[in-house]
C-alpha positions in Angstrom: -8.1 -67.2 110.2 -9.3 -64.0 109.2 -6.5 -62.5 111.4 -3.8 -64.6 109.9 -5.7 -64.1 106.1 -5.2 -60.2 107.0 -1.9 -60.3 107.8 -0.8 -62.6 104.6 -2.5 -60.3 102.5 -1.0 -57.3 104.1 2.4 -58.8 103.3 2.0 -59.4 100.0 0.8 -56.2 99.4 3.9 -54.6 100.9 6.4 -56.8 99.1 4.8 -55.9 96.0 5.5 -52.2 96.4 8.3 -52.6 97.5 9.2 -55.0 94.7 7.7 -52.4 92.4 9.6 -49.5 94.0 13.1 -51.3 93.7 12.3 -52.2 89.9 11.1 -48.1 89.3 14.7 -47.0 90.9 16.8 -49.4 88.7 15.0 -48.2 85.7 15.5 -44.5 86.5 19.2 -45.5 86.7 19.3 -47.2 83.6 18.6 -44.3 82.1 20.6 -42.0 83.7 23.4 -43.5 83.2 22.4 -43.9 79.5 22.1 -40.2 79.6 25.3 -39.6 81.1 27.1 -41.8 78.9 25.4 -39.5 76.1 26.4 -36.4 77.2 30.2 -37.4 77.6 30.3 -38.7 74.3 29.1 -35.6 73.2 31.6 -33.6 75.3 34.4 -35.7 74.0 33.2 -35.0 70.2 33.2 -31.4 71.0 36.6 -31.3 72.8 38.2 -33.1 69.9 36.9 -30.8 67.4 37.9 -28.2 69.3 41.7 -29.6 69.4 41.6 -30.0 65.9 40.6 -26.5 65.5 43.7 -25.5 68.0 46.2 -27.9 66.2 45.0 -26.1 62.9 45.6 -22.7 64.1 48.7 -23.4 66.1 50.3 -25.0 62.6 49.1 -21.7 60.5 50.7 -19.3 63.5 53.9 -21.5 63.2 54.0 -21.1 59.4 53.1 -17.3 59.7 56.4 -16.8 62.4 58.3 -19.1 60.1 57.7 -16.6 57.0 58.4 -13.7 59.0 61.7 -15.1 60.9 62.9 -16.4 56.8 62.1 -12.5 55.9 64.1 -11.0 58.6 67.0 -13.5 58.2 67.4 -12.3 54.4 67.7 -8.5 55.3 70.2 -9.2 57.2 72.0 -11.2 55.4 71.3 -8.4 52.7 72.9 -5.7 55.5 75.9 -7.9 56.5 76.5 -7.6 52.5 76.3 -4.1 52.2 78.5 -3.6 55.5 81.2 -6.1 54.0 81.0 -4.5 50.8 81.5 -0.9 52.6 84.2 -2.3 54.9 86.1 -3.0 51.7 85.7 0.1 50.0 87.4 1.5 53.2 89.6 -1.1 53.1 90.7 0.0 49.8 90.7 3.5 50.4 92.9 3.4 53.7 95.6 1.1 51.7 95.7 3.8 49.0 96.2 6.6 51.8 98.8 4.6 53.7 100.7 4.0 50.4 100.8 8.0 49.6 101.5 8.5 53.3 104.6 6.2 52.8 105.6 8.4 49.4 105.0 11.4 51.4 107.7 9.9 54.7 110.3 9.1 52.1 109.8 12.8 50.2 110.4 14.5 53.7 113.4 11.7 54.7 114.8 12.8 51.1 114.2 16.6 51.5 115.4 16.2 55.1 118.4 15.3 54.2 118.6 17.5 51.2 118.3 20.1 54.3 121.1 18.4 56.7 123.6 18.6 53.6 123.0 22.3 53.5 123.2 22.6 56.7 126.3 20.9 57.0 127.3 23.5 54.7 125.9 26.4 55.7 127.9 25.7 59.1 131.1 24.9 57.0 131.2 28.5 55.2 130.0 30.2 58.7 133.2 28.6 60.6 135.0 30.2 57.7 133.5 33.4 57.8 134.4 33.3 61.7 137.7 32.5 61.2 138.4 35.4 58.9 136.2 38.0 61.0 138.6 36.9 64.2 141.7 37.4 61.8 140.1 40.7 60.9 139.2 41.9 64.4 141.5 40.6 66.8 138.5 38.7 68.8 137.3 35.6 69.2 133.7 34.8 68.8 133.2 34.4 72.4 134.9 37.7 73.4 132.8 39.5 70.7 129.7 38.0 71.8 130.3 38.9 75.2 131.1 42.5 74.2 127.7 42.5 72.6 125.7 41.4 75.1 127.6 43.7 77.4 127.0 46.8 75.3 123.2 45.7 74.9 122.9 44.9 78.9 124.4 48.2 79.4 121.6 50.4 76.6 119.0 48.2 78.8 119.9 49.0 81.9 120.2 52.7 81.2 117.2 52.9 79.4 115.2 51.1 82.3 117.0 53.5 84.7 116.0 56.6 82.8 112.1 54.7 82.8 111.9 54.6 86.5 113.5 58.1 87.4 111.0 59.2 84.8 108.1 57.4 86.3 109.3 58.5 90.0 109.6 61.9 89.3 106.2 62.2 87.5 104.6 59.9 90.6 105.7 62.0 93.3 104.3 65.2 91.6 100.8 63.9 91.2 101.1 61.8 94.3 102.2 64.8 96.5 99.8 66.8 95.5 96.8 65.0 95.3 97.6 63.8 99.0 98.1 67.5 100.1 94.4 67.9 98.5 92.7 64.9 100.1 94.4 65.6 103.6 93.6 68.9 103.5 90.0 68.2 102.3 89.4 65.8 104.9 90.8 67.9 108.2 88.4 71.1 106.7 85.5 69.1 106.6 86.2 67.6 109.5 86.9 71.0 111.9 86.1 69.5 114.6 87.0 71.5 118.5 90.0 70.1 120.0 89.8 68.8 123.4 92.4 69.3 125.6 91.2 68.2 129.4 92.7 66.9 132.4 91.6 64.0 134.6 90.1 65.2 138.3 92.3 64.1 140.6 91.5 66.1 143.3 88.2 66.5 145.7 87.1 69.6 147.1 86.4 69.5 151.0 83.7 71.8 152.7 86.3 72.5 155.9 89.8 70.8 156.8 87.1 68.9 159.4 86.6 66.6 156.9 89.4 65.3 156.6 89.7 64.0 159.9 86.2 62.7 159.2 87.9 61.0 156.7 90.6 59.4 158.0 88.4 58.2 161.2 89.2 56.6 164.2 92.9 54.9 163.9 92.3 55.1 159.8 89.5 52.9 159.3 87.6 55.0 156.9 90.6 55.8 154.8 91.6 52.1 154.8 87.8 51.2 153.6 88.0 53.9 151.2 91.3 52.9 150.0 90.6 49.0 149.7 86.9 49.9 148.3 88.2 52.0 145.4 91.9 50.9 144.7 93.0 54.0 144.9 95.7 55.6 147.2 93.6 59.0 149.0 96.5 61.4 150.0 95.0 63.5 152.2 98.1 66.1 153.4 98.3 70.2 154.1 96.6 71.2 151.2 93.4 73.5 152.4 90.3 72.3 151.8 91.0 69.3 149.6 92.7 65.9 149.1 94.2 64.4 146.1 93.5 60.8 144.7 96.3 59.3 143.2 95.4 55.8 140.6 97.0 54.8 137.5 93.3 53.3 136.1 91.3 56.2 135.4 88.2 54.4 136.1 89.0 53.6 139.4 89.8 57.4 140.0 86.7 58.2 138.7 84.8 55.6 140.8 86.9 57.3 143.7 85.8 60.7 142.8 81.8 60.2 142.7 82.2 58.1 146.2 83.9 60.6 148.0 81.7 63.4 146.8 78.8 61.4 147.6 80.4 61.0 150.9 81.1 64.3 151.3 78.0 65.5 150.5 76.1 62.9 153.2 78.1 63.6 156.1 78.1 59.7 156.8 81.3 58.4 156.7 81.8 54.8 158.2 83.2 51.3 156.2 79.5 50.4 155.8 78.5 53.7 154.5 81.7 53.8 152.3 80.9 50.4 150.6 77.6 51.1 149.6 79.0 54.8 147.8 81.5 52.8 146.2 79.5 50.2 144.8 76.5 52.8 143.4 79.0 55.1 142.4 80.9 51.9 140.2 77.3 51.7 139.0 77.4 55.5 138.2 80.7 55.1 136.0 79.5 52.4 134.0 76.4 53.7 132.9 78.6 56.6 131.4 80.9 54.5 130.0 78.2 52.9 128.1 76.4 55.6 127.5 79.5 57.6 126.1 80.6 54.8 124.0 77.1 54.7 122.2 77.3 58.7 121.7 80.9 58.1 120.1 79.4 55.3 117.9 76.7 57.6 116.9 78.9 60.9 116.3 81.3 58.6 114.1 78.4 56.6 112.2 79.7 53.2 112.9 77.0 50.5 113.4 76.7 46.6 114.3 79.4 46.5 116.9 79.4 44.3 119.9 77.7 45.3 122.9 81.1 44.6 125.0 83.6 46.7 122.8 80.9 49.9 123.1 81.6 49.4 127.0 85.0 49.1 126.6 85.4 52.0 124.0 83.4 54.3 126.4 85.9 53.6 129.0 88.4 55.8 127.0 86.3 58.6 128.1 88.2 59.0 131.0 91.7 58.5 129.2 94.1 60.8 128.3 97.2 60.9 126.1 99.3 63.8 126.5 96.5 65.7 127.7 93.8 64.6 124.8 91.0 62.3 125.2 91.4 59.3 123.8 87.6 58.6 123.0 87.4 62.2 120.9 90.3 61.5 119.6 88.7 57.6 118.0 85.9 59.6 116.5 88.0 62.0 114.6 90.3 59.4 113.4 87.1 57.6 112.4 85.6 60.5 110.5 88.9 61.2 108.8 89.8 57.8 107.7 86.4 57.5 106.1 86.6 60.6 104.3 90.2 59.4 102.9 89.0 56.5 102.3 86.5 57.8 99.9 88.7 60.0 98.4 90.9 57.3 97.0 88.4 54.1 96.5 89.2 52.6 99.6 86.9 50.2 101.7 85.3 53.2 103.5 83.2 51.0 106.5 86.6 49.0 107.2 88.4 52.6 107.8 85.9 54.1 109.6 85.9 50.9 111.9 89.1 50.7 112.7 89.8 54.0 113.1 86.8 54.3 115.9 89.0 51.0 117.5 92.3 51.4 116.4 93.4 53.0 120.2 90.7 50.6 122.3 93.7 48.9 123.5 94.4 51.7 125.7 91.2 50.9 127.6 92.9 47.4 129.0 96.7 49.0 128.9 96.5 48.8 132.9 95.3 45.3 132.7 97.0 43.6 130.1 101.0 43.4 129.4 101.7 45.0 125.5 101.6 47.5 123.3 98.3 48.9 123.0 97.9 48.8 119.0 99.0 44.4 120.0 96.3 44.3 122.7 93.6 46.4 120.7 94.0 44.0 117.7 94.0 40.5 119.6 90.6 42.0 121.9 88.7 43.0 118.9 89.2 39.3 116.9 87.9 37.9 120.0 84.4 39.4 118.8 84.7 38.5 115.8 85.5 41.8 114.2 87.4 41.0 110.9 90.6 40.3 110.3 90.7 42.9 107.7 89.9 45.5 110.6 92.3 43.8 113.1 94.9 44.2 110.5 95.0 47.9 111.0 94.4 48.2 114.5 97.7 46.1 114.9 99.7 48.3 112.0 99.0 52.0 112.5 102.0 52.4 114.6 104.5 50.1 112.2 106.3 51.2 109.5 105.5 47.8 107.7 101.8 47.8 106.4 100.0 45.5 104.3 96.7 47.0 103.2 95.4 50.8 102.1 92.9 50.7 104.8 95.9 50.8 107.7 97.8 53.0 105.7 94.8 55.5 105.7 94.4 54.8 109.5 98.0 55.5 110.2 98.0 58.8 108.4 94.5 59.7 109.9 96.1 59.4 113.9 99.1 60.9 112.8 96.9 64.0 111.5 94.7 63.8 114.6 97.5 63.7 116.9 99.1 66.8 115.1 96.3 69.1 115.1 97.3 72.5 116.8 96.5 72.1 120.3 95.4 68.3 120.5 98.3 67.7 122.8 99.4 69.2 125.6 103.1 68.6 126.4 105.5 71.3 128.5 108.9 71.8 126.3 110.8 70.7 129.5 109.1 66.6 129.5 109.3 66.6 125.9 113.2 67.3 125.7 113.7 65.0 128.8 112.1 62.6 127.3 114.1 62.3 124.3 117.1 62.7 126.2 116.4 59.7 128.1 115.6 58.0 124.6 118.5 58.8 123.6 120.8 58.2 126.7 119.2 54.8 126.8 120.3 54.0 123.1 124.2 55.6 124.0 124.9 53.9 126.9 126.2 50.4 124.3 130.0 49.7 123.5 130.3 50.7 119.4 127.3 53.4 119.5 129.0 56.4 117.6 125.8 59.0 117.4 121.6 58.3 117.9 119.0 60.3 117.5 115.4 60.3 118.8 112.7 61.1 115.6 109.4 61.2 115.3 108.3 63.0 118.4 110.1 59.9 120.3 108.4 56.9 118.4 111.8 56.2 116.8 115.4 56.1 117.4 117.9 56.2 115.1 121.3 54.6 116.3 124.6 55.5 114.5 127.2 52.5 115.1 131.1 52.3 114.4 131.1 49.8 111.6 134.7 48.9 113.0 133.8 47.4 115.8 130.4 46.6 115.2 129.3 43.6 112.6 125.9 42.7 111.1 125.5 39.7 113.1 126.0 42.7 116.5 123.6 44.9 114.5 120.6 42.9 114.9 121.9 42.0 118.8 122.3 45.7 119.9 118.9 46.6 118.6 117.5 43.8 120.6 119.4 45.0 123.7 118.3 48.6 123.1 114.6 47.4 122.8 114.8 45.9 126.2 116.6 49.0 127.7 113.9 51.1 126.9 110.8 48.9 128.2 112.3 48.4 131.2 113.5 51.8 132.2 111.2 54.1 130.4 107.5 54.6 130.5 106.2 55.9 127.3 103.0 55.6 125.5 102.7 53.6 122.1 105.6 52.1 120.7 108.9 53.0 119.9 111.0 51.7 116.9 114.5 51.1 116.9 116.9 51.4 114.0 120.8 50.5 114.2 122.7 51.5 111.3 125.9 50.8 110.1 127.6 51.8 106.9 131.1 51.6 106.0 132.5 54.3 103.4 136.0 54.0 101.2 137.2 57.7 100.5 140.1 58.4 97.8 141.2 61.2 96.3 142.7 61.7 93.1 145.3 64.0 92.5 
């Protein structure tokens, strides 16, 4: 009982709490949701003040843009005004312009023909006057016209004439003489010595032992020599020496240094002979060098290539009718630079090409041409100028196109024709321009030639008769051809064919 009382009381106790706590949570609902429902109705009130407040300020905005839109609107409208009034003021002005433009056209169509009428006129009476002037005279108006413009072509022609003999005349006195004063300024200052040598061409022996030393068993030595050098070793009765015989100086020289090392050693063998010849090719072109960087230095030319100082130097052992050709670059150099700053002339491109303008002698044995040709075409391959090439090719024409390679031209003519800068016996020279000229004579319709110029040019005299132009330009050709393939001569040689036909009377 007690038990069962217990347990009836403890289960009323707990369904009264829990009674009691389910009536405490729906009242704390209750009111939150009371309070909730406040607070949104509040939160409503606010947000549509607050749009009523937004509608109020978005209608004052539109009213304020409104105004402003209206005021902009009118000043146009009031601009437009003003433009349309001003664009009719123009309108107005323009029409009045274009109306005294028209009264202006027909004032000039009136006084234009006003002026045609005259005209007309003018050309009436001149016909008249015309007619009577040709009664009067004799001539027509084209006849008299012509005589006019005869008699004036003639006073012009006279009068230019009289202008250029004038102008001749007073040129060649001041030209003559201020080119006597340059020249002869220019060779004083230069004064250099004049050298005159002669390549070695023959090797002194100690005894006539050594030449059978030299030949060696069954020729071998002389072979080696001979195939080492390129040179032909004529070894004959002459005491005490043998003679090498080359037309490339360098080789000579290479020749010459091997056999007197040869000599000198005592060891002559192919081996032995090889070994000379290759120090001794060594030898010659340290001098070349070194010779060709002396000349650069005695003729104050700088920045040249490397290759055309070794080539220059090999002019060193050249000679032209007994003067070396290296000397003879440097005082062509030194001239042309003086003449060149005698008469405003590019003074580096003269002394340049005057140091180079006979390099082409240096390859003459290698390459085909005329040396001034070959010297030109080897120094544009080092990119020397074209203004220095031009030169180099021209100081042996008779055509030149600049000052420079007419101041290079005179400068190796005055070189060349220095008192004892050549050496030439009277017998070869006379030969040689009888050969010239034998070689120009020997053509059908050749009446006279002569060889000028020391033998750079023949003349040839033709019977005009028998020979036409058309044959003129032929027979020079032919001549040309002749004379490279017969003759050997240094530089060029020009030929000239003329022909002239002459009508004699005489009046008795």
């Amino acid at each position: 009982m007690d038990l069962a009382l217990t347990a009836v009381i403890t289960a009323l106790l707990v369904g009264s709490v829990a009674g009691g706590l389910i009536y405490l949570r729906g009242a704390l609902n209750s009111r939150r949701q009371e309070a909730a429902r406040t607070a949104a109705e509040q939160q409503i009130r606010r947000a549509e003040a607050r749009s009523r407040e937004i509608l109020l300020e978005a209608k004052e905005q539109g009213i304020q843009t409104r105004t402003a839109l209206e005021a902009e609107i009118r000043a146009e409208r009031q601009e437009i005004q003003r433009t349309e009034r001003r664009v009719e003021q123009r309108e107005e002005t323009l029409e009045k312009r274009s109306n005294s433009l028209e009264e202006q056209a027909r004032s000039q169509e009136r006084l234009q023909e006003q002026i045609e009428a005259e005209r007309a006129e003018l050309e009436e009476v001149r016909a008249r006057e015309n007619e009577r002037l040709e009664e009067i005279s004799g001539l027509s108006a084209s006849d008299a016209r012509q005589m006019l413009m005869n008699r004036a072509e003639e006073a012009v022609q006279f009068d230019l004439a009289r202008r250029y003999r004038d102008a001749e005349v007073e040129a060649r006195e001041h030209s003559e003489g201020l080119a006597r004063e340059i020249l002869a300024g220019a060779i004083q200052r230069l004064a250099s010595d004049v050298v005159s040598e002669r390549s070695v061409s023959t090797v002194p022996l100690p005894n006539d032992e050594m030449k059978g030393r030299l030949i060696g068993r069954e020729g071998r030595n002389i072979r080696a020599i001979e195939a080492a050098t390129g040179v032909d070793l004529i070894i004959d009765d002459t005491p005490d020496a043998v003679t090498i015989s080359c037309f490339d100086p360098i080789r000579r020289e290479v020749a010459r240094i091997a056999l007197g090392q040869l000599i000198q050693d005592g060891r002559i063998h192919p081996t032995r002979v090889e070994d000379q010849v290759a120090k001794a090719r060594s030898e010659v072109d340290e001098t070349v060098r070194k010779a060709g960087e002396q000349a650069l230095f005695e003729a104050n030319v700088k920045g040249m290539h490397p290759e055309l100082v070794k080539i220059a130097g090999r002019l060193k052992f050249r000679y032209s009718y007994g003067e070396n050709v290296l000397r003879h670059s440097v005082e062509v150099s030194l001239l042309a630079g003086m003449m060149a700053a005698e008469i405003g002339a590019n003074v580096n491109v003269c002394k340049v090409a005057g140091f180079l303008h006979d390099i082409g002698k240096a390859l003459t044995h290698e390459v085909e041409g005329p040396h001034a040709e070959i010297g030109a075409d080897l120094v544009l391959k080092y990119n020397v100028p074209q203004q220095i090439a031009d030169p180099i090719r021209q100081h042996h024409d008779s055509e030149m196109t600049t000052t420079e390679a007419f101041i290079v031209s005179a400068a190796d003519a005055i070189s060349a024709a220095r008192p004892g800068a050549r050496r030439d016996t009277l017998e070869l020279y006379v030969r040689r321009m009888q050969e010239l000229e034998d070689a120009a004579r020997g053509f059908a319709g050749v009446e006279r030639c002569f060889a000028i110029q020391a033998g750079r040019e023949v003349r040839v005299m033709v019977q005009p008769d028998t020979v036409d132009d058309a044959a003129c330009a032929v027979l020079a050709r032919d001549i040309t051809k002749r004379i490279e393939t017969t003759l050997s001569y240094p530089g060029q040689i020009k030929v000239v064919v003329i022909r002239e036909s002459r009508s004699v009377e005489v009046a008795h």
